[in-house]
C-alpha positions in Angstrom: 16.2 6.0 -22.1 12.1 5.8 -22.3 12.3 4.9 -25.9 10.6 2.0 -24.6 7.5 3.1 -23.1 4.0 3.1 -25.0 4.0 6.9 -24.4 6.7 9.6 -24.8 7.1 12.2 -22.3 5.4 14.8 -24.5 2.5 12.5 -25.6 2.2 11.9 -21.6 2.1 15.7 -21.4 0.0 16.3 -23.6 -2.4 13.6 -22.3 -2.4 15.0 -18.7 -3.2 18.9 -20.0 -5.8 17.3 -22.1 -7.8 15.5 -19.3 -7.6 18.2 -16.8 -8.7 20.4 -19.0 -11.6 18.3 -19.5 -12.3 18.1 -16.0 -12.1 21.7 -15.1 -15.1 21.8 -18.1 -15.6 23.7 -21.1 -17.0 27.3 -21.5 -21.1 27.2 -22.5 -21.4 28.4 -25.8 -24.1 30.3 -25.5 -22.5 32.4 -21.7 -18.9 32.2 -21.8 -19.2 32.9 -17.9 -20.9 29.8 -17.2 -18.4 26.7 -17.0 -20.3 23.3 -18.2 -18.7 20.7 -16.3 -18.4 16.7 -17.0 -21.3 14.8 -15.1 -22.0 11.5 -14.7 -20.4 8.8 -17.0 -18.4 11.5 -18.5 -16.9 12.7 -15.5 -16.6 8.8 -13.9 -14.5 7.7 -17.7 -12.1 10.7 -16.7 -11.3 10.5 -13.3 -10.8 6.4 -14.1 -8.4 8.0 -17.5 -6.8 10.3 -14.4 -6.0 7.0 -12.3 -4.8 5.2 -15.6 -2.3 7.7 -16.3 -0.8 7.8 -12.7 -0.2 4.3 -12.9 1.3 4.7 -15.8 3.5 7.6 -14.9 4.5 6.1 -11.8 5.6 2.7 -13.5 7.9 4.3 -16.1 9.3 6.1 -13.5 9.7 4.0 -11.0 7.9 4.8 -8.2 6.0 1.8 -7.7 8.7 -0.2 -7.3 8.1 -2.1 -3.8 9.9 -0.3 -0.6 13.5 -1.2 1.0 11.6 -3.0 3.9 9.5 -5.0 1.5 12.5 -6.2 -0.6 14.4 -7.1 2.7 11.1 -9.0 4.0 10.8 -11.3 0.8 14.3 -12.4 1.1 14.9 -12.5 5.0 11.1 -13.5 5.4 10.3 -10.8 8.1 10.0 -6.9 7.9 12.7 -4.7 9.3 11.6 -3.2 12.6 13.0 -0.3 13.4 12.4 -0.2 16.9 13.8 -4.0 17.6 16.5 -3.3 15.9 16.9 0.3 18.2 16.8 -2.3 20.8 19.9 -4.0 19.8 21.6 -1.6 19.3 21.9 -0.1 22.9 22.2 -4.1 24.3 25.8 -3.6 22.5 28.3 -2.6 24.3 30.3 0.7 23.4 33.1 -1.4 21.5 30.3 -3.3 20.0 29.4 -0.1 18.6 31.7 1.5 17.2 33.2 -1.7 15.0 
């Protein structure tokens, strides 16, 4: 089904375990207590590789796909308000309800 995609699921996975691993920092070689982490231009190119991949994730899966009430205000030309339509709905009258 994601055949398509630039990236398979497990290069995707393997991708996202990479970069946090690179932002949680590396072990100093010469005090493996001491945690080096990325600074400056290192740490800016990953969190901008971290945003990257979101985007990414979220297209192939779909969840940047516009909202219900943005679909309905590109073809009716208005957004759906919940609270008019409340409105109209007690101005019915019981029949008016129920069919």
């Amino acid at each position: 089904m994601w055949a398509n995609t630039s990236l398979s699921w497990n290069g995707l996975r393997i991708l996202r375990q990479r970069l946090w691993a690179d932002l949680a920092g590396k072990a100093d070689s010469k005090d493996p207590t001491r945690i080096i982490r990325p600074e400056g231009e290192a740490l800016a190119t990953l969190i901008n590789a971290a945003v990257r991949l979101s985007r990414h994730e979220a297209m192939v899966l779909g969840l940047d796909a516009p909202a219900k009430n943005e679909i309905v205000a590109s073809v009716v030309g208005r957004t759906l308000d919940y609270e008019e339509l409340g409105a109209q709905w007690d101005r019915l009258t019981p029949q008016g309800q129920i069919s």
